[in-house]
VEXTI-956859 format. One record per residue (C-alpha): x, y, z. Coordinates in pm, whole numbers. Last residue first. Layout:
N
<site><east>X</east><north>Y</north><up>Z</up></site>
...
***
This chain:
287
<site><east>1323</east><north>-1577</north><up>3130</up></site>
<site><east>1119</east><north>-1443</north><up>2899</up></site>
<site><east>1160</east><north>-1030</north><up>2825</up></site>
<site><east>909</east><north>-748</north><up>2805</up></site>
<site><east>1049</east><north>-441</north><up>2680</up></site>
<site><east>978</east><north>-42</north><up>2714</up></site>
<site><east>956</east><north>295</north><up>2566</up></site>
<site><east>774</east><north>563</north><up>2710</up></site>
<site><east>638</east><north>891</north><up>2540</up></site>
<site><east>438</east><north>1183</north><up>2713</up></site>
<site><east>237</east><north>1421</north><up>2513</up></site>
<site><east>229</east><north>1819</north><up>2628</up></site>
<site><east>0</east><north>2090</north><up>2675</up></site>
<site><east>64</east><north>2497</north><up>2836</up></site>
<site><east>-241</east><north>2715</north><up>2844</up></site>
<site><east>-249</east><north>2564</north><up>3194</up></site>
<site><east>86</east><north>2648</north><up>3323</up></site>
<site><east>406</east><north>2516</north><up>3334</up></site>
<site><east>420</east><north>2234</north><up>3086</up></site>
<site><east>736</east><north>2083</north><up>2990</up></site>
<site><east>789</east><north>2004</north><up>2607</up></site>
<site><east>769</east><north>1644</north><up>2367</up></site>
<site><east>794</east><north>1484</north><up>2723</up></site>
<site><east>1002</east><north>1162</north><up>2795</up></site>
<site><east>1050</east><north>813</north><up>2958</up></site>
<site><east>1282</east><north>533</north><up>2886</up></site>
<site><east>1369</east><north>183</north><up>2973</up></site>
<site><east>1075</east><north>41</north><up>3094</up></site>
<site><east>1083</east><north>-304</north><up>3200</up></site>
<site><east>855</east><north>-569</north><up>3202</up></site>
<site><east>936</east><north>-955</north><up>3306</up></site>
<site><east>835</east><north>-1300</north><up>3226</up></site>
<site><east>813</east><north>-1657</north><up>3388</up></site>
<site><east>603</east><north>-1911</north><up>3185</up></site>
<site><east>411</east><north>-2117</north><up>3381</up></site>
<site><east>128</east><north>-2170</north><up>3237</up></site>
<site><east>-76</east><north>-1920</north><up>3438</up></site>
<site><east>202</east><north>-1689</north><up>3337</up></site>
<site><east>138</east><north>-1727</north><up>2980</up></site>
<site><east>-266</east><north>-1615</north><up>3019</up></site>
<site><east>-129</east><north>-1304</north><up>3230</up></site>
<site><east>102</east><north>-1227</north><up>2956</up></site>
<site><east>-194</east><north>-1225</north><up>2705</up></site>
<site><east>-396</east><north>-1008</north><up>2939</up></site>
<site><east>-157</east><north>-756</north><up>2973</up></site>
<site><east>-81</east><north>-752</north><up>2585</up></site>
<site><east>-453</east><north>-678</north><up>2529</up></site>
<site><east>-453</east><north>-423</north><up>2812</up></site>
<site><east>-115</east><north>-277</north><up>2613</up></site>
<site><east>-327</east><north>-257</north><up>2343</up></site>
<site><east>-668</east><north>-131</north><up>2457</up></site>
<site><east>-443</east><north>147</north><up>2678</up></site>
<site><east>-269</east><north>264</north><up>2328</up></site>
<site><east>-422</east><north>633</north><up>2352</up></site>
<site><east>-266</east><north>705</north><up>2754</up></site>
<site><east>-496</east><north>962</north><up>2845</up></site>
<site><east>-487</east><north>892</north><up>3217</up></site>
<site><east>-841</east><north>886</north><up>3374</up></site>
<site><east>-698</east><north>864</north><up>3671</up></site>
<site><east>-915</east><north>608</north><up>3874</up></site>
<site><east>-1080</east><north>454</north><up>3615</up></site>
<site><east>-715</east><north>393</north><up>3422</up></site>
<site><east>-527</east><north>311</north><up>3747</up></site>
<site><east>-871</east><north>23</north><up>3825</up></site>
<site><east>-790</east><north>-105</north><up>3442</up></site>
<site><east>-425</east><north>-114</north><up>3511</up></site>
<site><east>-469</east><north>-268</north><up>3837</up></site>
<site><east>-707</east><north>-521</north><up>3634</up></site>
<site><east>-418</east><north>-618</north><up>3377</up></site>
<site><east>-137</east><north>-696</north><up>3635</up></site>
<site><east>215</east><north>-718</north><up>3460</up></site>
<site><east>371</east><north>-543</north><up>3747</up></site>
<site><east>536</east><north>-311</north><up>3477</up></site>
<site><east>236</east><north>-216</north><up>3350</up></site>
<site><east>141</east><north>-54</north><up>3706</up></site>
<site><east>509</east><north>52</north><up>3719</up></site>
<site><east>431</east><north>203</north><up>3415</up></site>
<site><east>84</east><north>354</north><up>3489</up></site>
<site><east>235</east><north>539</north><up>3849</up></site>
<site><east>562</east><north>690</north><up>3612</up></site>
<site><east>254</east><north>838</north><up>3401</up></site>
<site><east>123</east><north>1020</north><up>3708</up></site>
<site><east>447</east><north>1131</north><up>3870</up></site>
<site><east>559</east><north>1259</north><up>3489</up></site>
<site><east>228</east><north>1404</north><up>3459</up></site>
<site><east>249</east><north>1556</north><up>3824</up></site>
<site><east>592</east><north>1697</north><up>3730</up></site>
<site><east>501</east><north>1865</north><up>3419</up></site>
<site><east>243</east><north>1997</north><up>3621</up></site>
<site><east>533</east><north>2228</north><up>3858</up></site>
<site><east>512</east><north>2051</north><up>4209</up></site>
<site><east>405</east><north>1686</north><up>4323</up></site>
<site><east>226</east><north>1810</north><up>4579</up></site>
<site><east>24</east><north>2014</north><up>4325</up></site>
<site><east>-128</east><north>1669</north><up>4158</up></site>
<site><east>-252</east><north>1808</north><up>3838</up></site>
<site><east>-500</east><north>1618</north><up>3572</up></site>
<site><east>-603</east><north>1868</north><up>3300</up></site>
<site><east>-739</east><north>1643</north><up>3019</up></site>
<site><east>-945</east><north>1783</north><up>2766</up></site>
<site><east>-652</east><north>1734</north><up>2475</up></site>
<site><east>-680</east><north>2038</north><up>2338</up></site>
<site><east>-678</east><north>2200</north><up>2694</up></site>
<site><east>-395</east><north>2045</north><up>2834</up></site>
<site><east>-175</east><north>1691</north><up>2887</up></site>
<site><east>-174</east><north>1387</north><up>2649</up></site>
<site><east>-48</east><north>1132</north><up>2916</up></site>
<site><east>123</east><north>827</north><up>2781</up></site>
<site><east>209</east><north>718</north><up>2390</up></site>
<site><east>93</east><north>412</north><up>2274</up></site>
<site><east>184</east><north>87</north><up>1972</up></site>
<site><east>207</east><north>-230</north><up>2100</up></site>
<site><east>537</east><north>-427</north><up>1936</up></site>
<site><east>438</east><north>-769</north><up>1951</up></site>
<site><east>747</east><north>-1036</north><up>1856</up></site>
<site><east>742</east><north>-1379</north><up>1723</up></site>
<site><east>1058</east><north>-1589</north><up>1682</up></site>
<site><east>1051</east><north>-1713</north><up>2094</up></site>
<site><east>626</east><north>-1839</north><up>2051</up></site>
<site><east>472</east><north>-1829</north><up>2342</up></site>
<site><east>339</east><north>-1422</north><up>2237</up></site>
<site><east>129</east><north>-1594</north><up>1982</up></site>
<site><east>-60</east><north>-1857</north><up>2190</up></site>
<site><east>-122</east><north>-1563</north><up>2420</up></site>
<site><east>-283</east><north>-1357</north><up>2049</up></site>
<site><east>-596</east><north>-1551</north><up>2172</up></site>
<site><east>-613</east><north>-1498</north><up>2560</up></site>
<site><east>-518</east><north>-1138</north><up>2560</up></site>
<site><east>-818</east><north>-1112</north><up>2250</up></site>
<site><east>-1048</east><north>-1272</north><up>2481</up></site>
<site><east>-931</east><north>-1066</north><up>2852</up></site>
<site><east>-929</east><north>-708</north><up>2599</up></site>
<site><east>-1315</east><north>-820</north><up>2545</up></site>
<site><east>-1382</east><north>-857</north><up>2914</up></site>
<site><east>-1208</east><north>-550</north><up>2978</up></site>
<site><east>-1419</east><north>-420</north><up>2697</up></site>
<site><east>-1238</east><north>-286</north><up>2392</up></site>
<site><east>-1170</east><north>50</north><up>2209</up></site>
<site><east>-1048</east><north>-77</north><up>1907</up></site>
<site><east>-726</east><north>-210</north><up>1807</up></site>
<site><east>-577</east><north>-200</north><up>1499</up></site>
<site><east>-398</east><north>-520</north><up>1407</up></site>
<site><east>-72</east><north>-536</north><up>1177</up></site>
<site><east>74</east><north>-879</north><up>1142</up></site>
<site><east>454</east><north>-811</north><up>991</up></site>
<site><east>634</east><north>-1055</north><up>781</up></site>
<site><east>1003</east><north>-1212</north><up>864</up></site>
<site><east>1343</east><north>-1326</north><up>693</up></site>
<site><east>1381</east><north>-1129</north><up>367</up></site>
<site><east>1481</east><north>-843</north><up>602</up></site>
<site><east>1734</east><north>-1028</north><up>841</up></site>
<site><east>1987</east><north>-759</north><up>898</up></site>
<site><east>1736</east><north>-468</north><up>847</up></site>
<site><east>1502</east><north>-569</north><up>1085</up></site>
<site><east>1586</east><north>-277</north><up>1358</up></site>
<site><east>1547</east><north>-67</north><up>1050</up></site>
<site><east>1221</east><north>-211</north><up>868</up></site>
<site><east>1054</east><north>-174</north><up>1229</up></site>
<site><east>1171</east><north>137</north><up>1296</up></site>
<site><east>1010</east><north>218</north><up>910</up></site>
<site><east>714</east><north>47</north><up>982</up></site>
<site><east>647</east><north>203</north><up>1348</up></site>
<site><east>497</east><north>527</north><up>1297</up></site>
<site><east>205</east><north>344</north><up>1018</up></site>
<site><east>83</east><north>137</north><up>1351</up></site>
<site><east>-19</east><north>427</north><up>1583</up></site>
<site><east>-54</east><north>667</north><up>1254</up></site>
<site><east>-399</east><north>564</north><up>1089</up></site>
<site><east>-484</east><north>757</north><up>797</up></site>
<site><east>-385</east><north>482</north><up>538</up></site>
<site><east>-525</east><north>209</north><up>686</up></site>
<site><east>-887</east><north>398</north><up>773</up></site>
<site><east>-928</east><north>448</north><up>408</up></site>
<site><east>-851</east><north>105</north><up>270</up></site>
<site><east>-1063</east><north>-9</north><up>488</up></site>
<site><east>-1022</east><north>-185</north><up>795</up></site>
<site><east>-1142</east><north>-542</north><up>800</up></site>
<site><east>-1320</east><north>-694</north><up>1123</up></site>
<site><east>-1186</east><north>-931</north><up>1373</up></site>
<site><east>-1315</east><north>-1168</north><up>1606</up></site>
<site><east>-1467</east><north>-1453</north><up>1376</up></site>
<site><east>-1194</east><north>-1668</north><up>1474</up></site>
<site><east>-1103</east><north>-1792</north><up>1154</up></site>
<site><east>-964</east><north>-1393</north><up>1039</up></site>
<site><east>-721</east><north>-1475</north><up>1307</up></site>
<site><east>-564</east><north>-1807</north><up>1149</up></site>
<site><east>-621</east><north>-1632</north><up>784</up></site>
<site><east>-416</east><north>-1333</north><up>919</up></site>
<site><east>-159</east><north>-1562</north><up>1001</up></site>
<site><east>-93</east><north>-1713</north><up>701</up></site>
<site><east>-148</east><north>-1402</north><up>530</up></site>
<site><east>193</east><north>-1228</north><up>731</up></site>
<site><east>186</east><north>-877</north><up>564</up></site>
<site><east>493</east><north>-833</north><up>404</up></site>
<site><east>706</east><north>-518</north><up>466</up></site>
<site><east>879</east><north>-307</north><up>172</up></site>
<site><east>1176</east><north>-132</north><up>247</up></site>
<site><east>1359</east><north>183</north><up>373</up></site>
<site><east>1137</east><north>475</north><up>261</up></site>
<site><east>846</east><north>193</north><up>403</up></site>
<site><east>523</east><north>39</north><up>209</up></site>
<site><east>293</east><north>-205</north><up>358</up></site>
<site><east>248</east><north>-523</north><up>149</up></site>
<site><east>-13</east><north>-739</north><up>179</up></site>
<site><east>-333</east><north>-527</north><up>161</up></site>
<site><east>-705</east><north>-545</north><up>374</up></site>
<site><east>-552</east><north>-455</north><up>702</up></site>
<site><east>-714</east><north>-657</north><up>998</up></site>
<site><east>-943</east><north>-500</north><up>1242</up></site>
<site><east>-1017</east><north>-521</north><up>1643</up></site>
<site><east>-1324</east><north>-482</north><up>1809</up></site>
<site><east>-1541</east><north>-183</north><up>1921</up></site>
<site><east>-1432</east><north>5</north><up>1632</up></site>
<site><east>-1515</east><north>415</north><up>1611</up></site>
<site><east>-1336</east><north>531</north><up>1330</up></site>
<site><east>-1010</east><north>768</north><up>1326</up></site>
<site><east>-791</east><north>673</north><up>1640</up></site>
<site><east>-744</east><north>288</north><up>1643</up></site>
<site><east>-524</east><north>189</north><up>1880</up></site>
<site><east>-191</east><north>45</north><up>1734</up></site>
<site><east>-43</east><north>-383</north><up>1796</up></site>
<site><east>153</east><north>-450</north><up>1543</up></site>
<site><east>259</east><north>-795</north><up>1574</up></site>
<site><east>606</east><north>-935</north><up>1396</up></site>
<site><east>675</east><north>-1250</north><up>1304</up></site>
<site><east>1009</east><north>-1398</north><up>1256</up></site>
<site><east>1275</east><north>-1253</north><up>1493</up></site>
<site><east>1572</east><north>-1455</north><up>1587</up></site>
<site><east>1843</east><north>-1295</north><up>1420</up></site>
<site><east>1676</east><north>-958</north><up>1404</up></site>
<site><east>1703</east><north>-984</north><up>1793</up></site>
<site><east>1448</east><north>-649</north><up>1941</up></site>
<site><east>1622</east><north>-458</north><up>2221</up></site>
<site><east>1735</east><north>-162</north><up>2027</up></site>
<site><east>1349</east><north>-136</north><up>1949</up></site>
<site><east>1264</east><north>-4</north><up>2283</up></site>
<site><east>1527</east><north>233</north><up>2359</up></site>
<site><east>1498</east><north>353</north><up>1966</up></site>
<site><east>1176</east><north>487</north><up>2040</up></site>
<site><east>1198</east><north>778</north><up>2321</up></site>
<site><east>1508</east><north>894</north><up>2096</up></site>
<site><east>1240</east><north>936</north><up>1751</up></site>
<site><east>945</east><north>1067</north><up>2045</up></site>
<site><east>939</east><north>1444</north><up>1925</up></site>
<site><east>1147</east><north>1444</north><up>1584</up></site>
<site><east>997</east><north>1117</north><up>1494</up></site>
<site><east>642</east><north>1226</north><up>1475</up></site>
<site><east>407</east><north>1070</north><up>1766</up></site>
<site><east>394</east><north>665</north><up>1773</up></site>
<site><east>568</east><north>579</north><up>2146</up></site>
<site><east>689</east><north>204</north><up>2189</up></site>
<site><east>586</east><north>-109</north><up>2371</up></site>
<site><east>788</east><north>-343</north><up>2337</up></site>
<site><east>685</east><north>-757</north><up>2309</up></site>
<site><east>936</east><north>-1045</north><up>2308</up></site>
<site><east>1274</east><north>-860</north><up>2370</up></site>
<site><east>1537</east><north>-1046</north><up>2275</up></site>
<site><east>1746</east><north>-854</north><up>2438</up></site>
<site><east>1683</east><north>-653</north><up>2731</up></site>
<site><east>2016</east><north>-456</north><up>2821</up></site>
<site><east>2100</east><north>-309</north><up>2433</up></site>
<site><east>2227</east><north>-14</north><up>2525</up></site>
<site><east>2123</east><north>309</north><up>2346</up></site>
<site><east>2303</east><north>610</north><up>2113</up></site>
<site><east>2349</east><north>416</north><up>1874</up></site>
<site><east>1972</east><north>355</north><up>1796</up></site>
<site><east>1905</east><north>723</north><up>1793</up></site>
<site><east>2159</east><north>753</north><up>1519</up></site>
<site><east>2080</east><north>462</north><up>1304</up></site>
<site><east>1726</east><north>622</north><up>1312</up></site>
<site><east>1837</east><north>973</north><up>1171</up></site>
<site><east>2065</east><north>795</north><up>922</up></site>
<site><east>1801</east><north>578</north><up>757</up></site>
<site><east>1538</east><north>900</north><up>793</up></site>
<site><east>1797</east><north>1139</north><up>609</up></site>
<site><east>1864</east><north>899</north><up>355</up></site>
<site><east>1549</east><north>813</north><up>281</up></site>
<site><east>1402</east><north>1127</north><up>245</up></site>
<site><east>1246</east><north>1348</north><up>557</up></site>
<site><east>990</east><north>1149</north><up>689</up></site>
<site><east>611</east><north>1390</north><up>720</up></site>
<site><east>568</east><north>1333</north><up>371</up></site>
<site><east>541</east><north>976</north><up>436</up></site>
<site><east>226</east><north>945</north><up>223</up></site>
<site><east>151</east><north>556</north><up>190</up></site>
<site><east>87</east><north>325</north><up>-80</up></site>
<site><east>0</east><north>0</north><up>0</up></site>
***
């Protein structure tokens, strides 16, 4: 599928801009199985990114799950992409029909159109990272994009439960697709703790709260955080769905861990005229 990547500088620029955040970071959680990764423009959460996806293992990697809330149309369940290839400045990626024929089976998914895959960002900001972290093994692997819609808890437990099988598998990785608190007046969402200090403060103290949450691998406190707060974190379906497939895993005995590995603010807000977005990048590993 064609897409419009006018907002990536050319190739060049975008190759060497990504091999330059992803020098900058250590590689302390490899092979990740699942990250979850920021999808704002690359100049605000580009740096936020690359401490995620410097932990994925080309060499091992087969499948890859994109995981991205839907943003655009109103889906109470989660959709498929209608294409096979999606397009990057660095290379092609190959949608995984296999796999989209297992899922398609199930009767639980719906097909985007055409439309509604090329407007959505939360999956289309992670192709070319993707493609780069990739690069070493490119002919080696296919992607599985799903959009996410805004699910149930009950209906985040199902699809937890059915991509589990998934997430078991070593040469499969999920990358889920959110940024954290969208602070200020566009966004509706004024949350401010005053202990805590200035507000960019209390959305750092808030956001650091839903991470360690995350981190505990506990679906329902995340649910109960999200009630409470009312945290605008945009990929909460997906990381609930990745919750809940973790949860399924460790009921089998698999032991697993969650780590985030970096935090950040596209600007610091002072004062209420003031808004910011708030990126984290993490990395679950198996033990």
């Amino acid at each position: 599928m064609g897409r419009n990547w006018s907002f990536y500088r050319s190739r060049p620029q975008l190759n060497a801009q990504l091999e330059g955040w992803l020098s900058q970071v250590q590689s302390t959680k490899r092979p990740a199985r699942a990250i979850i990764a920021p999808h704002a423009g690359y100049t605000y959460c580009g740096s936020c990114a690359a401490h995620a996806y410097k932990q994925v293992d080309p060499s091992i990697t087969r499948r890859i799950f994109i995981l991205g809330p839907s943003h655009h149309v109103p889906l109470s369940r989660c959709a498929l992409s209608s294409v096979d290839i999606y397009r990057t400045p660095l290379y092609d990626l190959r949608i995984d029909q296999k796999i989209y024929g297992e899922l398609w089976k199930t009767g639980m998914f719906e097909r985007m159109s055409l439309q509604t895959d090329e407007d959505e960002h939360s999956i289309e900001m992670h192709l070319p990272y993707t493609a780069k972290a990739m690069e070493s093994h490119k002919d080696e692997f296919t992607i599985i994009p799903v959009l996410v819609g805004a699910l149930s808890e009950s209906k985040e437990q199902e699809f937890g439960k059915l991509f589990s099988k998934y997430l078991a598998d070593p040469s499969n990785l999920f990358v889920v697709s959110s940024d954290f608190c969208h602070w200020g007046q566009r966004f509706r969402y004024s949350y401010y703790d005053e202990s805590q200090g200035e507000i960019y403060r209390s959305i750092e103290h808030l956001d650091k709260m839903g991470m360690s949450i995350i981190e505990q691998l506990d679906p329902v406190s995340f649910s109960n955080y999200l009630k409470k707060y009312h945290n605008t974190i945009c990929g909460r379906h997906p990381i609930g769905v990745l919750l809940n497939a973790i949860t399924e895993l460790q009921k089998n005995g698999m032991n697993m861990s969650f780590s985030f590995l970096n935090y950040a603010q596209s600007s610091q807000c002072r004062n209420w005229q003031d808004s910011s977005v708030s990126y984290a990048a993490g990395a679950l590993t198996v033990h």
